[in-house]
Each structure stands twice: as structure tokens, then as C-alpha cells.
C-alpha positions in Angstrom: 8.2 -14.7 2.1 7.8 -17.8 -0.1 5.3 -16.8 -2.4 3.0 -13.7 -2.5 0.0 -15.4 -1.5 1.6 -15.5 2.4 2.6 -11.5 1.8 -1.2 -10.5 1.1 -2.0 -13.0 3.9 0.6 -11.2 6.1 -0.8 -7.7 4.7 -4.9 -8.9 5.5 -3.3 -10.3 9.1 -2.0 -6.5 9.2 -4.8 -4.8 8.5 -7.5 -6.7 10.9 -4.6 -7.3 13.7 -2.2 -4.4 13.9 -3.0 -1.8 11.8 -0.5 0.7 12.8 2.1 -1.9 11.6 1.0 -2.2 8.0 2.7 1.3 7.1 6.2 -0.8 8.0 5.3 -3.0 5.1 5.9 -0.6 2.7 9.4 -0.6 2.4 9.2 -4.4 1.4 6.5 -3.5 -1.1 10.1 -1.1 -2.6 12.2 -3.8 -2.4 9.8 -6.4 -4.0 8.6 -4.6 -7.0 6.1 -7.4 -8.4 2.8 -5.4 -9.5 0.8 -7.7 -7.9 2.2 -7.4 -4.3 2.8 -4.3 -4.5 -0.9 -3.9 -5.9 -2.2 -6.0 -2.9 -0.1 -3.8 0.0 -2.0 -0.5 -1.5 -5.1 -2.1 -2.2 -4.7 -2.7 2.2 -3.6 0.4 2.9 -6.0 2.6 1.2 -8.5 0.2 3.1 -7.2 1.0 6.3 -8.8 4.5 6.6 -7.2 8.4 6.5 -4.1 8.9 8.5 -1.4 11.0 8.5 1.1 8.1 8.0 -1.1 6.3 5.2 -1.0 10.5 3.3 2.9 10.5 3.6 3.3 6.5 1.8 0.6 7.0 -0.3 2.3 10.3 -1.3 5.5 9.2 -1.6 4.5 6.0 -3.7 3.2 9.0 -5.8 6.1 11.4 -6.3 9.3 9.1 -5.9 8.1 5.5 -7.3 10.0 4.2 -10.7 7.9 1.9 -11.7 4.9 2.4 -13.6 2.1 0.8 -12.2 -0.8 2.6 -13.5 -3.2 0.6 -10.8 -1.4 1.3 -7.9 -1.6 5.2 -9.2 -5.3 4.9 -9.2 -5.6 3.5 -5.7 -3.5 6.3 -4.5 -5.2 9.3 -6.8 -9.1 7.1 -5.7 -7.5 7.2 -1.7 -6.7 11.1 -2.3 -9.5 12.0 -3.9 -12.0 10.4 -1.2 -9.5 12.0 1.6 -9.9 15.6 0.2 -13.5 15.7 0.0 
């Protein structure tokens, strides 16, 4: 990707188009660890509605991630906590 306006655009394409597909994007939002991107991918996904494969990223962004994004955090503690209740 050139910039990270076409990612999001790829991500928004994603989630309208081929929702089942978006989960695949989340090993590029590992190996491009800009906030922002990375921000936008979860901000989609947690969008996209309960699944089992959304619970296993958003899970795993949770437990394994390095980086300290304390907004992408939110999104996935927000996604849990409307999931669990």
C-alpha cells in the first residue's frame, strides 16, 4: 500500500464487500505497526459484528501485542465487553 488512506479504504471495501476476508488483514496490521492503521483495522473489525474469528484476533491483539496502543486496547476491552453481555 502507498499510504494508509488506501489501507482504511481497502479495510472499509472489506468490511461492506467481503467481510469474512477482513480477519486476513490482520497480520498486515502486525507487520505495519503505525497506531493509526492499525487503529483503523480494529476500529473495522469490532464494526463487523461477534464472531468467533473476530474473539480469537481481538483476543490475541490483547494477550500477545508489543506495542502499546492504549486505543486499540479500548476497542478490543469496548468489543468484549458489548460481546459478553
Amino acid at each position: 500500500m502507498r499510504n494508509k488512506g488506501q489501507l482504511s479504504c481497502l479495510f472499509s471495501y472489506c468490511q461492506v464487500f467481503v467481510e469474512r476476508e477482513l480477519s486476513r488483514f490482520y497480520q498486515l496490521s502486525k507487520k505495519y505497526q503505525y497506531k493509526d492503521i492499525r487503529y483503523s483495522y480494529f476500529e473495522k473489525l469490532s464494526s463487523v459484528g461477534n464472531s468467533e474469528q473476530v474473539d480469537e484476533i481481538m483476543l490475541d491483539y490483547l494477550i500477545y501485542d508489543e506495542y502499546d496502543n492504549s486505543a486499540v486496547t479500548k476497542i478490543c476491552d469496548e468489543y468484549f465487553a458489548r460481546v459478553l453481555c
